[in-house]
DRENLO-695709 format. One record per atom (N, C-alpha, C): residue in one letter; x, y, z. Coordinates in steps of 0.001 Angstrom, whole numbers, padded with zeros to 6 digits, always signed. Example, Ala and Ser with C-alpha at 12.3 -4.5 7.8 and 13.67 -1.06 7.14 Angstrom:
% DRENLO-695709
A+013190-005690+007800/A+012300-004500+007800/A+013200-003300+007800/S+012850-002250+007080/S+013670-001060+007140/S+012900+000030+007870/
END
This chain:
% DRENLO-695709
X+123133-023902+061754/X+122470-023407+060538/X+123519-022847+059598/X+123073-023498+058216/X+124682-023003+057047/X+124174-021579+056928/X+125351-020722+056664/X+125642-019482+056727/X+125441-018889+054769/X+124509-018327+054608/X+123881-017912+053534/X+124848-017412+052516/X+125854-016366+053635/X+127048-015751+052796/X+128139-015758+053252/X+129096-016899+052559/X+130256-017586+053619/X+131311-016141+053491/X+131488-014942+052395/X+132372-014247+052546/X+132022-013504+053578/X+130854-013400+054261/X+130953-012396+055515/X+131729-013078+056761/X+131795-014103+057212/X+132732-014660+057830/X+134034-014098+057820/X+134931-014346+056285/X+136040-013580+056675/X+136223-012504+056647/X+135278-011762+056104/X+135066-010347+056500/X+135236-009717+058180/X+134562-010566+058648/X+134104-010310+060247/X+135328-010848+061131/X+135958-012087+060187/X+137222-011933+061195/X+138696-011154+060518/X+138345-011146+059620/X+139268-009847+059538/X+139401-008223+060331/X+137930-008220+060617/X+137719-006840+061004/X+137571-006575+062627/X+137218-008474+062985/X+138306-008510+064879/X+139306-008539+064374/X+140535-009164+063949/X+141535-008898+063975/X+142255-007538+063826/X+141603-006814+063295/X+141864-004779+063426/X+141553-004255+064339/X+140731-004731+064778/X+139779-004134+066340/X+140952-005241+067323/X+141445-006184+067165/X+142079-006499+068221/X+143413-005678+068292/X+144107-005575+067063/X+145416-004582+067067/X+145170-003363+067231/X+144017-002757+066758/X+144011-001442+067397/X+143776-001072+068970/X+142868-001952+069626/X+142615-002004+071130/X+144720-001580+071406/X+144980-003036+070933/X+146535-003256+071504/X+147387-002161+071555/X+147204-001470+070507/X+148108-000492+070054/X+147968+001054+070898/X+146387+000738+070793/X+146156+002308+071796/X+146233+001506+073854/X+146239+000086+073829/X+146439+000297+075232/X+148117+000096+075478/X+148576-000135+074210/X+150567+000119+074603/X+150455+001660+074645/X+150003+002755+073902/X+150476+004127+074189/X+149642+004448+075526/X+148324+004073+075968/X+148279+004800+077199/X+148990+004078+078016/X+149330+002845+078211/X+150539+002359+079223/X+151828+003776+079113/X+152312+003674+077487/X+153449+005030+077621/X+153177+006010+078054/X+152489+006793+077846/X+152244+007732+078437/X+151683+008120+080112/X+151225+006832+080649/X+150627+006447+081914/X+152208+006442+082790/X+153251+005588+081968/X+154347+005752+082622/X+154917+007199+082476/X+155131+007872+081256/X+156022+009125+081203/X+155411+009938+082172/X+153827+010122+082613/X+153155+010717+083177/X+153432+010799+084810/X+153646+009465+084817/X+153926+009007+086309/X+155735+009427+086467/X+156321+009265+085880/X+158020+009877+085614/X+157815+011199+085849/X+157259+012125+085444/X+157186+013245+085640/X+157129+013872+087160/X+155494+012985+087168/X+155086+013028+088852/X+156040+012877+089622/X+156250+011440+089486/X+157775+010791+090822/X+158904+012254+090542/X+158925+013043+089818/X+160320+013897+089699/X+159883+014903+090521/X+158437+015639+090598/X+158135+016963+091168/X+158129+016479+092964/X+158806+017462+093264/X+158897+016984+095185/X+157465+016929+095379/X+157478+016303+096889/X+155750+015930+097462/X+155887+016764+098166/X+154887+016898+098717/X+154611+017674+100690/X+155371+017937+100813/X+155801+016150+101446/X+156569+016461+102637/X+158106+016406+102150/X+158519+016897+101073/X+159769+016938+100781/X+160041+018870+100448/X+158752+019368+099803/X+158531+020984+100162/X+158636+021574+101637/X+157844+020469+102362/X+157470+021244+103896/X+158770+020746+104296/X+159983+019901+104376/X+161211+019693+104444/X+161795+020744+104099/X+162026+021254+103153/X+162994+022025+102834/X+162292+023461+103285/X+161564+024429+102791/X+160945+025092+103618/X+160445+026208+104803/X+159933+024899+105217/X+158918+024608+106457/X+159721+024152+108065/X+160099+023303+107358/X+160878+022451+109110/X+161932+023059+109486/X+162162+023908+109529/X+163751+024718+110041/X+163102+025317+111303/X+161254+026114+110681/X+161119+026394+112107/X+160019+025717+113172/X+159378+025028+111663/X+157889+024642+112555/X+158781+022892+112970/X+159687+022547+112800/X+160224+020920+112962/X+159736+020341+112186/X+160632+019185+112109/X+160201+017770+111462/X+158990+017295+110985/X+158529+017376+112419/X+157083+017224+112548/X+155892+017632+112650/X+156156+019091+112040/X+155101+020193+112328/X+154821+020304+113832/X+155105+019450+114276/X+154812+019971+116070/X+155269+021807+116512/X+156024+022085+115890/X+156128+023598+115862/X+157548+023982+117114/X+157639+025001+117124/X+158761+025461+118002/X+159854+025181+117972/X+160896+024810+116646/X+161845+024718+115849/X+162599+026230+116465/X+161838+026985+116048/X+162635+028223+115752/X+161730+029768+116134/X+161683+030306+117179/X+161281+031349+116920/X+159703+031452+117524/X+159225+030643+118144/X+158307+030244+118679/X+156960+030022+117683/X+157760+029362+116302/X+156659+028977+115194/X+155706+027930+115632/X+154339+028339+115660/X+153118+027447+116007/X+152962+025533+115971/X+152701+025341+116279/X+152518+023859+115765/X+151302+023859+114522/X+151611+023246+113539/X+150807+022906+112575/X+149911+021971+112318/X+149973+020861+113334/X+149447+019603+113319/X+148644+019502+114720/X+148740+020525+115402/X+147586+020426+116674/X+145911+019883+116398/X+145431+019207+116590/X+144021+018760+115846/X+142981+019744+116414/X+143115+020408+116996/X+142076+021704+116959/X+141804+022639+116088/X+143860+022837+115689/X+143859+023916+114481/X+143550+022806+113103/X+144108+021837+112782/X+143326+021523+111692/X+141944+020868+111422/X+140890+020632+112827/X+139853+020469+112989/X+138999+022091+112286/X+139258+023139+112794/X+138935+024460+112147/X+139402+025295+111250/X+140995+024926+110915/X+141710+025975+109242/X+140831+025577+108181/X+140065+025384+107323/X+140211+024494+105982/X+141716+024992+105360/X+141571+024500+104420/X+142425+024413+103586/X+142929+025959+102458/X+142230+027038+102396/X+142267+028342+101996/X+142489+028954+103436/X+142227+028587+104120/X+143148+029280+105508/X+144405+028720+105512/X+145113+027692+105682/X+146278+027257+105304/X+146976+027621+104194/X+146423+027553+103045/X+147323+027843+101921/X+147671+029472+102348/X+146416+030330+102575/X+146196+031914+102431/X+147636+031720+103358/X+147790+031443+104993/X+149198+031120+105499/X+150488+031153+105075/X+150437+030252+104055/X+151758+030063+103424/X+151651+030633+102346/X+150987+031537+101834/X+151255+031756+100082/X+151235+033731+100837/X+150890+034079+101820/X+150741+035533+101838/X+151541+035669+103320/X+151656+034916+103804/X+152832+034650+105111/X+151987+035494+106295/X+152467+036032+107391/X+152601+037058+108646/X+153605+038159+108598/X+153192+039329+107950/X+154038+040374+107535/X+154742+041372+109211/X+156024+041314+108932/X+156428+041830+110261/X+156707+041007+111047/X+156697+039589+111060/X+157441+038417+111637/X+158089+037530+111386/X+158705+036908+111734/X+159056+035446+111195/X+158568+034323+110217/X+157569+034961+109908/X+156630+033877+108882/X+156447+034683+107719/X+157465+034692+106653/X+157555+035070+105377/X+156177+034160+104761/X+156345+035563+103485/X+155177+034895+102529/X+155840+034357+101576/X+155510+032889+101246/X+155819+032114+100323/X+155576+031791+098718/X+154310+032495+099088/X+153900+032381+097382/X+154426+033477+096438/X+154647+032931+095022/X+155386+033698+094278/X+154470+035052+093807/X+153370+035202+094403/X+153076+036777+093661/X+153396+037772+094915/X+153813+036901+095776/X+154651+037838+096757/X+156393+037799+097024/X+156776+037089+095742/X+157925+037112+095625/X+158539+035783+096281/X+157859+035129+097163/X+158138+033930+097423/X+158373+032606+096683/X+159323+031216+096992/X+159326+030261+095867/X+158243+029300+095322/X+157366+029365+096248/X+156050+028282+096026/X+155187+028847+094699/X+154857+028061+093536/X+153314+028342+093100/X+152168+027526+093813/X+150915+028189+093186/X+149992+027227+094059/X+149947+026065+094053/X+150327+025049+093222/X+150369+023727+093391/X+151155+023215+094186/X+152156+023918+094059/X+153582+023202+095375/X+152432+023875+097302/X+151995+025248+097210/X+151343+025098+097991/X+150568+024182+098662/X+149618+023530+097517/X+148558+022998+097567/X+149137+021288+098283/X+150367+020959+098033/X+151011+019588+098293/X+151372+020051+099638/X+151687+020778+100103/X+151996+021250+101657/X+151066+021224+102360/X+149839+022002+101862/X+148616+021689+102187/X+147980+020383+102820/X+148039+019322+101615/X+147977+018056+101735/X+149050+017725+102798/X+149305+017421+102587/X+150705+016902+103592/X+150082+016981+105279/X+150352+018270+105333/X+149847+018540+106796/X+148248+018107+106925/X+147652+018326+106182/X+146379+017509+106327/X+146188+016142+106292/X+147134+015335+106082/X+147578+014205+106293/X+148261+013539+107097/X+148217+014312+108329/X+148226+014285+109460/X+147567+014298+110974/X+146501+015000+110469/X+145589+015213+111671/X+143930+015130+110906/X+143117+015590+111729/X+141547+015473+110848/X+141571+016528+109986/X+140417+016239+109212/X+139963+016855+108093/X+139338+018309+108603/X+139308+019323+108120/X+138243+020528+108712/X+136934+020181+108829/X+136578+020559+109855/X+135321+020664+110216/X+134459+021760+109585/X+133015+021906+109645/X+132244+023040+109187/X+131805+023591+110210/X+133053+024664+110629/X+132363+025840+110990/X+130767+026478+111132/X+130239+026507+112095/X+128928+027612+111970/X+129223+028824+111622/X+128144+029644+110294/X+128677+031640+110485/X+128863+031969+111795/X+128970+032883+112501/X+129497+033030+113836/X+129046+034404+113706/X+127646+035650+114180/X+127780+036794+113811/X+128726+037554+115391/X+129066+038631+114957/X+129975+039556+116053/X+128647+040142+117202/X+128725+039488+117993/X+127892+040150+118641/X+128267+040646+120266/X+129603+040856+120218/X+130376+040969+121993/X+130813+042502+121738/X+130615+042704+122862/X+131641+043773+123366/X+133333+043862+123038/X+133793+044802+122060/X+135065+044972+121715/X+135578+045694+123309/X+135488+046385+123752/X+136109+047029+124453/X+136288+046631+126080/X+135322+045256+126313/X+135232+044504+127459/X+136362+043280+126902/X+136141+043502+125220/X+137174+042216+125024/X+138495+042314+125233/X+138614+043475+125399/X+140143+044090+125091/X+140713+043737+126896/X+140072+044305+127283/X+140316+043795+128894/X+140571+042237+128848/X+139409+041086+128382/X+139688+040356+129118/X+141404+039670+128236/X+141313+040038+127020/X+142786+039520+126191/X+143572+040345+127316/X+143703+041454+127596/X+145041+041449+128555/X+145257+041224+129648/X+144101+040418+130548/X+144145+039868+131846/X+144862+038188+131111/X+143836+037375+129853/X+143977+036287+130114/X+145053+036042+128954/X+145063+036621+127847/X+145785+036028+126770/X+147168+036899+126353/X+147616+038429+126846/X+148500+038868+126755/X+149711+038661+126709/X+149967+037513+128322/X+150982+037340+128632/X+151884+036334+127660/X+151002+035860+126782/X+151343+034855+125830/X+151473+035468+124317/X+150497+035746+124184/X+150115+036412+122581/X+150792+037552+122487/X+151377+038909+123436/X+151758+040036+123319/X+150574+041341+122649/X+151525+041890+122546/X+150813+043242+122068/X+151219+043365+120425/X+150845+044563+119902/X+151230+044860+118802/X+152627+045304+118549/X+153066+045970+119423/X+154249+046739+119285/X+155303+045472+119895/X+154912+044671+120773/X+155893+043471+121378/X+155160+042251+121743/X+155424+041780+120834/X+155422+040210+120445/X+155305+039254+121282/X+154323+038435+121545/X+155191+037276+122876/X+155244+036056+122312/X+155052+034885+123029/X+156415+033590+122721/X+154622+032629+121545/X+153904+033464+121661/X+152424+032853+120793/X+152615+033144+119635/X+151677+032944+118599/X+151401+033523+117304/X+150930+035103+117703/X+151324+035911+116542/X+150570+037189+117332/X+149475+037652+116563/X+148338+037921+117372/X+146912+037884+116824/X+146708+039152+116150/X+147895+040344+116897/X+146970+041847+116245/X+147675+041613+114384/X+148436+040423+113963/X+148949+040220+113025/X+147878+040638+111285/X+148014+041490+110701/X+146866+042278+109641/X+146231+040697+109097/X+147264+039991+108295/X+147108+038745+107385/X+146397+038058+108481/X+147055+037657+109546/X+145758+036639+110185/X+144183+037087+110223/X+144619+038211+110920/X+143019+038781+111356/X+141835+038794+109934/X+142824+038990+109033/X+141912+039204+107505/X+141516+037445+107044/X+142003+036887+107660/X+141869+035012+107103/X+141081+034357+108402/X+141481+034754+109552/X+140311+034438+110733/X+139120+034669+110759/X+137964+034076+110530/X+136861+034235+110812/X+136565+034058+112206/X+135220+034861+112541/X+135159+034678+114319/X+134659+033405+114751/X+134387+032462+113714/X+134071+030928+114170/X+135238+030177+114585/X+136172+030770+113834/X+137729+030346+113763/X+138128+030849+115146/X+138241+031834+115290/X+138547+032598+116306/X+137685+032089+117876/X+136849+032038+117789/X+136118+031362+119042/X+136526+029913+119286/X+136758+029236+118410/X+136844+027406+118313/X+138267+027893+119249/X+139179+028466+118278/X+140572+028567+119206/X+140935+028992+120714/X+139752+029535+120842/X+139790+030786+122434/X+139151+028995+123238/X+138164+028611+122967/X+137760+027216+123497/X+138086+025995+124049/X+138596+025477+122570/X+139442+024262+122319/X+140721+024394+122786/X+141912+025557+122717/X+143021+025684+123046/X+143486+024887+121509/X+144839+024817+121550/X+145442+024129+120335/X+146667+022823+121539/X+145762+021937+121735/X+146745+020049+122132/X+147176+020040+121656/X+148457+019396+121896/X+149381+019583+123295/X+150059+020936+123120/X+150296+021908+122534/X+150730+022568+122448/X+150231+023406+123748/X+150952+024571+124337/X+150333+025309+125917/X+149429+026611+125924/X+148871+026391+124571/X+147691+026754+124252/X+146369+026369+124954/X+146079+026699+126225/X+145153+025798+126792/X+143393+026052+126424/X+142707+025296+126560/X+141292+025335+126141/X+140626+026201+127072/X+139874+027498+126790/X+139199+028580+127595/X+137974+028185+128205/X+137098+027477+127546/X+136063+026750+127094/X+135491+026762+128538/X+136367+026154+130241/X+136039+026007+131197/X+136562+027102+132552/X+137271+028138+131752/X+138341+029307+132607/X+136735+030685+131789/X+136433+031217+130788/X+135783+032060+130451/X+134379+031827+130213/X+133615+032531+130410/X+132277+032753+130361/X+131865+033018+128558/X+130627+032711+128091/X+130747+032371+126588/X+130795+033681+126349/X+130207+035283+127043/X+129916+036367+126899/X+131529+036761+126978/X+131785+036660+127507/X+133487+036750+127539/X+134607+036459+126823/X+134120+035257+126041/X+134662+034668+124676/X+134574+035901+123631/X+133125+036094+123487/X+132656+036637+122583/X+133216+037910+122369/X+133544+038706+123604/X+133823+039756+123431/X+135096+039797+123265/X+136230+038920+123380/X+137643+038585+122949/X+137042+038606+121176/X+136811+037599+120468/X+135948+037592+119884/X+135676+039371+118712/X+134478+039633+119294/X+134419+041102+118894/X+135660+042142+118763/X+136470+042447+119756/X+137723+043106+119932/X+139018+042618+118736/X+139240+041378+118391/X+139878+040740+118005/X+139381+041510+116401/X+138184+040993+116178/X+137561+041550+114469/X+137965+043203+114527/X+137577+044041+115473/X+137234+045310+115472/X+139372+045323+114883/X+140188+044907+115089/X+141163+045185+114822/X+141363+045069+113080/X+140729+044489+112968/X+141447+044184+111142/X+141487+045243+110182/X+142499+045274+109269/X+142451+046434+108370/X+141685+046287+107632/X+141412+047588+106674/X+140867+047863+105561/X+141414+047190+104146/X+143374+047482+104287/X+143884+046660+103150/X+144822+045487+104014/X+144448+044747+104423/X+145400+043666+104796/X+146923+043362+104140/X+146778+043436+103121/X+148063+043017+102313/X+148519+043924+101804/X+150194+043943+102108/X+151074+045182+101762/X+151199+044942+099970/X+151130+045906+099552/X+151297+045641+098057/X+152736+045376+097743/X+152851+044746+096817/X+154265+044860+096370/X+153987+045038+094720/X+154717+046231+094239/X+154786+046570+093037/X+155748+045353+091760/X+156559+044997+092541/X+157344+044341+091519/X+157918+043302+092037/X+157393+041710+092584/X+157944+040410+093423/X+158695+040267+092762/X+159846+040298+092371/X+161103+040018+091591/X+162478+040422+092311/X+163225+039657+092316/X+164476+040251+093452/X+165773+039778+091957/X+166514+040699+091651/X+167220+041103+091225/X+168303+039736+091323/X+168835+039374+089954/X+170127+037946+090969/X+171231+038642+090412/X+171732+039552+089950/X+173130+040491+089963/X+173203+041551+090678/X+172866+041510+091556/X+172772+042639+093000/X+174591+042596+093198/X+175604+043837+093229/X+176595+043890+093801/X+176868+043341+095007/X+177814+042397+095447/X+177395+041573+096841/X+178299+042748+097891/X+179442+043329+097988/X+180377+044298+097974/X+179556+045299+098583/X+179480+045598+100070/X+179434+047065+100168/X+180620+047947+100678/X+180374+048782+100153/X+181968+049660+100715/X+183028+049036+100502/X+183290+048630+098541/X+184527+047719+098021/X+185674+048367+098745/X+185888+049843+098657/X+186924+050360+098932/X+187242+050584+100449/X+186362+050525+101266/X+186701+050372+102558/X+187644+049518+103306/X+187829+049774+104906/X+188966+048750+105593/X+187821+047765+105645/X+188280+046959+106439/X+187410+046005+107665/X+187086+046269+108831/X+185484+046114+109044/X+185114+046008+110213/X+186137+045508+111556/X+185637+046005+112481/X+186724+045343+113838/X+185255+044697+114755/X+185236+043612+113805/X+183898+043168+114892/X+184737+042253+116094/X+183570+042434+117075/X+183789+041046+118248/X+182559+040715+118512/X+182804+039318+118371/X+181553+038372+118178/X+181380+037268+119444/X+179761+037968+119897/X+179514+036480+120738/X+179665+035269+120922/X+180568+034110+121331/X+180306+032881+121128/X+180559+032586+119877/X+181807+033197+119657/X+182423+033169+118306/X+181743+033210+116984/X+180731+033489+117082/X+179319+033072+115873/X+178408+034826+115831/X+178073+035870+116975/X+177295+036378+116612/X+177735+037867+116675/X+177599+038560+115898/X+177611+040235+116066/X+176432+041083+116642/X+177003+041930+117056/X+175336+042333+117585/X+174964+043543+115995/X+173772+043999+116195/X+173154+045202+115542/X+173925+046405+115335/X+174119+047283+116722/X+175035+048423+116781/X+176408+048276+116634/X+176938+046388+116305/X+178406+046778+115634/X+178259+047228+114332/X+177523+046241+113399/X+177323+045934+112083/X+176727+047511+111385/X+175492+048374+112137/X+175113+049655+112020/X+176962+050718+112114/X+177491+050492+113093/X+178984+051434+112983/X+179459+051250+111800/X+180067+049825+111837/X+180433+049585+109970/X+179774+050346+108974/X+178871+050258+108893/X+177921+050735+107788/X+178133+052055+108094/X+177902+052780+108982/X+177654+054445+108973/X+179367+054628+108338/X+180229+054155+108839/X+181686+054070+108704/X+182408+053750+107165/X+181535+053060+107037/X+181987+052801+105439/X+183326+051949+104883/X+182889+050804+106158/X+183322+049293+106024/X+183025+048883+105330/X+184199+047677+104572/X+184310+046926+103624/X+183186+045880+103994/X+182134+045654+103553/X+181189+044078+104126/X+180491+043222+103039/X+180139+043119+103310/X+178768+041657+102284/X+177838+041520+103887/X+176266+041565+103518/X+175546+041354+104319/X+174528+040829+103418/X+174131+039228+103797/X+172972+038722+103410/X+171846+038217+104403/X+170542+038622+103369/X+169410+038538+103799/X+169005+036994+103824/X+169229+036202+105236/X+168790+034436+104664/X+167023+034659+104866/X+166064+035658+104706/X+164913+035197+104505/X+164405+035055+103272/X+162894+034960+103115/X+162505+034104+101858/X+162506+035890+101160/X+163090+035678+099701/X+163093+036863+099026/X+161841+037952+099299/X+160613+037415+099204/X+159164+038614+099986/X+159646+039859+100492/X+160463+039039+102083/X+160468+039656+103093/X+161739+040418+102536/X+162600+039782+101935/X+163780+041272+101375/X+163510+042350+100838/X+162018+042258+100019/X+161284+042980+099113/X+160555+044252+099990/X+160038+043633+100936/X+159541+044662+102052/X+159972+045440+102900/X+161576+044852+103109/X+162719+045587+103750/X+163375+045010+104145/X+164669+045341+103796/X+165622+045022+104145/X+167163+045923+104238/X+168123+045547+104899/X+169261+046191+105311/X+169834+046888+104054/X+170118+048205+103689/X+170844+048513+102544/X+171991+048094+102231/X+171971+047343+101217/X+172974+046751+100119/X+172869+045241+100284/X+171952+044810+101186/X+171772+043558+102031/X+171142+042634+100204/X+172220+041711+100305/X+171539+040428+098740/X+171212+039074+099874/X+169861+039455+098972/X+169087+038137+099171/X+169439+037053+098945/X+169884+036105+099910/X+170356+034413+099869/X+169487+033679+100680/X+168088+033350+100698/X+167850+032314+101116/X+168140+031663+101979/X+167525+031164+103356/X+168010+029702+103902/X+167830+028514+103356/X+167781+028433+101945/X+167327+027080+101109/X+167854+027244+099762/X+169023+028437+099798/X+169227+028501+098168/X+170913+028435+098461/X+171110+027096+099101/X+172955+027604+099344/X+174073+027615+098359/X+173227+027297+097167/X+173911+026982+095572/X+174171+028968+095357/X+173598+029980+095625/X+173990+030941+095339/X+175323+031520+096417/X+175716+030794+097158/X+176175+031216+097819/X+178046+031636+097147/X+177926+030355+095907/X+178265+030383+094968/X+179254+032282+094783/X+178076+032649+094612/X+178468+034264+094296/X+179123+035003+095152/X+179751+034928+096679/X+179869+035200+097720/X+181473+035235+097311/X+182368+036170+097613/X+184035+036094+096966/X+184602+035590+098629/X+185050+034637+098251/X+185962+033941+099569/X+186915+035238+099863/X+187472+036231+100055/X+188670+037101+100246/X+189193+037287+101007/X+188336+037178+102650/X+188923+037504+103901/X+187566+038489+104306/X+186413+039143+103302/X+185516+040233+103542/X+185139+039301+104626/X+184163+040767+105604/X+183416+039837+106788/X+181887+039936+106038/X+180963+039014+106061/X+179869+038416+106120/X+179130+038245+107139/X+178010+039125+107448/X+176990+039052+107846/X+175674+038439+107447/X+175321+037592+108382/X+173965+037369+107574/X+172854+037607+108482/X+171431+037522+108406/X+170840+038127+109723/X+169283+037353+108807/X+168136+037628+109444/X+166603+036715+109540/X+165897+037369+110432/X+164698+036966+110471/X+163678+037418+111947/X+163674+036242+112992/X+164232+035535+112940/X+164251+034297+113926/X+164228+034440+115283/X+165923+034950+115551/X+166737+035984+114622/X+168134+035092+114632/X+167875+033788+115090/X+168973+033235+114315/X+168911+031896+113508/X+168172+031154+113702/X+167821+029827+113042/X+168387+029922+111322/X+167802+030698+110268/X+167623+030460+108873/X+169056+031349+108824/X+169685+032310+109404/X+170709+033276+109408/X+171841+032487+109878/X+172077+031589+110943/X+172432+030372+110896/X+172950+029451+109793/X+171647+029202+109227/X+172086+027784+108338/X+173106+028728+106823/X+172963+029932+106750/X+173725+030378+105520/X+174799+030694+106056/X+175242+030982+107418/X+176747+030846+108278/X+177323+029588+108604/X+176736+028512+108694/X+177091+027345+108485/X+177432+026541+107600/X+176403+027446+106485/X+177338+027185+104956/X+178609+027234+104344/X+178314+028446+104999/X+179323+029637+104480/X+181069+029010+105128/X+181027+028990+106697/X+182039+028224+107323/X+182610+026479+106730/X+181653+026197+106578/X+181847+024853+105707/X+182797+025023+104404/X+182448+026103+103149/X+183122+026508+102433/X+184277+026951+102891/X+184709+027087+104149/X+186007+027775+104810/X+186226+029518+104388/X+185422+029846+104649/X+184979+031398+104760/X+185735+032014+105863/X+186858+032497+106255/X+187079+032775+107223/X+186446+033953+108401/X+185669+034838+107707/X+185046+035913+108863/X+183518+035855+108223/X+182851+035301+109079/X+181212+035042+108561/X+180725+035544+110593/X+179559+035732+110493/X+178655+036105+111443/X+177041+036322+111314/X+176256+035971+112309/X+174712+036023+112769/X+174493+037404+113167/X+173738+038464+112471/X+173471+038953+112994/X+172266+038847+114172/X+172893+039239+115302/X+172813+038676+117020/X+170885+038546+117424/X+170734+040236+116942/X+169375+040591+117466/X+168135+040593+116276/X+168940+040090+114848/X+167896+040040+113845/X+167277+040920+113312/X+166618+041328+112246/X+166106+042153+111060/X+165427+043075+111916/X+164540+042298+112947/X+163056+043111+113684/X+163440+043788+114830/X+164955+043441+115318/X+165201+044255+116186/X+165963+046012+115415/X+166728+045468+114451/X+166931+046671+113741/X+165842+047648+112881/X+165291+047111+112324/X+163635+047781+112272/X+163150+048425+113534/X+162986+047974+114621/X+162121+048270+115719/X+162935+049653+116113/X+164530+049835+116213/X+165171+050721+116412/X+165734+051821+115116/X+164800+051938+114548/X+164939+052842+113922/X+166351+053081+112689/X+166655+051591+112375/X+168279+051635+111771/X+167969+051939+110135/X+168554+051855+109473/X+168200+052351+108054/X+167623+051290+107411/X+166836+051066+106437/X+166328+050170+105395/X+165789+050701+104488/X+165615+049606+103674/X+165253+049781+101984/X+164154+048753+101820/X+163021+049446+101261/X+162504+047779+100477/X+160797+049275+100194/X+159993+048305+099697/X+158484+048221+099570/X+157839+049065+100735/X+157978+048118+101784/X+157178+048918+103191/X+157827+049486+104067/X+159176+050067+103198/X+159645+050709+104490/X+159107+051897+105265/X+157638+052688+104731/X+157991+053555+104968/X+156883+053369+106251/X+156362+052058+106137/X+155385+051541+107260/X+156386+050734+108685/X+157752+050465+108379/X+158712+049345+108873/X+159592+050457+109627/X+159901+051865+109179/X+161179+052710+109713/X+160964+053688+109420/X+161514+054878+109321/X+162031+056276+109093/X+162840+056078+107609/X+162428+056394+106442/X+163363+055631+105490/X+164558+056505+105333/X+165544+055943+105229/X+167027+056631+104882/X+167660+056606+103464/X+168358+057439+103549/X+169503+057251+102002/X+169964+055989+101817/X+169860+055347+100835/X+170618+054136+100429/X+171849+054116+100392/X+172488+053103+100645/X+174178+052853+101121/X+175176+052886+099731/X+175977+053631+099963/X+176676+054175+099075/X+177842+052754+098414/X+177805+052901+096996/X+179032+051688+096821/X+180249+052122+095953/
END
């Protein structure tokens, strides 16, 4: 059929031909930007290149755990059958205060924000199953029958409050405040495979659970989390204590370690030293050795600041040697000639009453005068 009004024709293909270059034009910029977008991405580390650097010094490679210090396994499918995922992060972003498991997230002074969390997260959940849904779980056991049966059946592993054993330790404030008792029962049950965490499930009676259970809650604080006024650690800290002093006369274990009560003589003595803190800045924040600068087991670019001279170098961790280690191994690599581990670690000098500085000391020690420079 002839077309009534032949100029609408080229009207109409003029006006695909605009609609075809404009399609073109806006699908070349979201291609650009689809790529710059993706450039960006590919640049920010993943998981498992966070939980690498980190993570694996103590929990391993493979999250299988026991690297260092008798750090948990992370990938047991019991525990990630019951953490979700705000139990994990809460883990790593607010740590286990008073142990080996610094808090990582930066409003505790740690290097992670939540997104780098949140990829660690992933990661390890990309490994084992997904969380399960928990039932509420109300408290309904005996605390004080529970307390018995934790030190007949679970003591010898888990420890006490005041001494630690080769487990996670439960009277820990941060756990107990992130454990729910559904959480808490699944674990007393299931055990955590393969790890020698064994399943209770067929050794305890459910009334017996329960009251582990009950006892376990009846422990938790009121404020779980130590405050910290100001997560910020200082990066022109004098590294120099006692510039004007001699040198220590240390003798070192196995050519590598000092003990506590040498490194304490120095100090009362008013030895020439440098002593660094290789845990995650948090835990320097909460206490640490006076005059002690925070270096990281993951920041060996500051090490940078450290004056090659002949000073002796201490470095020390809660391990108490793994992460205190890798900044003496640095350090020797640079050809440092007098570097050392401190032997018995942060928690043994805490536990004995030696001097410190930080946030919680006054919950951590007896607080003392700060070290003179």
């Amino acid at each position: 059929m002839p077309r009534c009004f032949p100029w609408r024709d080229a009207l109409e293909r003029r006006f695909i031909r605009w609609l075809v270059a404009a399609c073109g034009v806006a699908l070349c910029l979201g291609v650009r930007r689809s790529a710059a977008q993706g450039s960006v991405s590919a640049d920010a580390p993943s998981g498992s290149q966070l939980y690498a650097r980190y993570c694996q010094l103590c929990h391993g490679a493979d999250a299988t755990g026991y690297a260092a210090d008798h750090a948990p396994s992370l990938v047991s499918p019991t525990f990630l059958a019951s953490a979700d995922d705000t139990f994990i992060a809460r883990g790593i972003q607010l740590g286990r205060p008073n142990t080996a498991m610094a808090a990582y997230g930066r409003a505790r002074g740690g290097p992670l924000d939540d997104e780098q969390i949140a990829k660690i997260v992933a990661f390890l959940r990309s490994r084992g199953p997904r969380a399960a849904q928990l039932p509420e779980l109300k408290v309904t056991g005996n605390a004080a029958r529970g307390a018995s049966v934790f030190r007949r059946n679970c003591q010898s592993c888990h420890g006490t409050a005041k001494q630690p054993g080769q487990a996670p330790q439960l009277h820990n404030r941060e756990f107990l405040a992130a454990a729910s008792p559904a959480f808490l029962s699944y674990a007393i049950l299931r055990g955590r495979p393969p790890t020698k965490m064994p399943a209770f499930e067929p050794r305890l009676s459910s009334s017996e659970v329960d009251n582990v259970v009950a006892w376990l809650v009846s422990l938790r604080q009121e404020r779980p989390a130590a405050h910290q006024t100001n997560p910020v650690v200082p990066d022109d800290l004098p590294m120099v204590i006692h510039p004007k002093g001699g040198a220590p006369d240390f003798t070192l274990r196995e050519g590598r370690f000092v003990s506590a009560e040498q490194v304490k003589r120095a100090l009362d003595a008013k030895r020439r030293l440098i002593i660094i803190d290789a845990r995650t800045p948090s835990d320097w924040i909460q206490f640490h050795i006076p005059g002690a600068v925070p270096i990281a087991y993951y920041e060996a670019a500051k090490l940078e600041r450290v004056p090659n001279d002949g000073t002796w170098v201490v470095a020390y961790c809660a391990c108490p040697h793994h992460a205190s280690g890798e900044v003496v191994d640095a350090l020797r690599q640079r050809n440092f000639p007098n570097t050392a581990v401190l032997d018995e670690g942060i928690l043994f000098w805490r536990n004995n009453g030696y001097a410190l500085e930080g946030e919680d000391v006054s919950t951590a020690a007896p607080k003392k005068k700060p070290v003179q420079r």
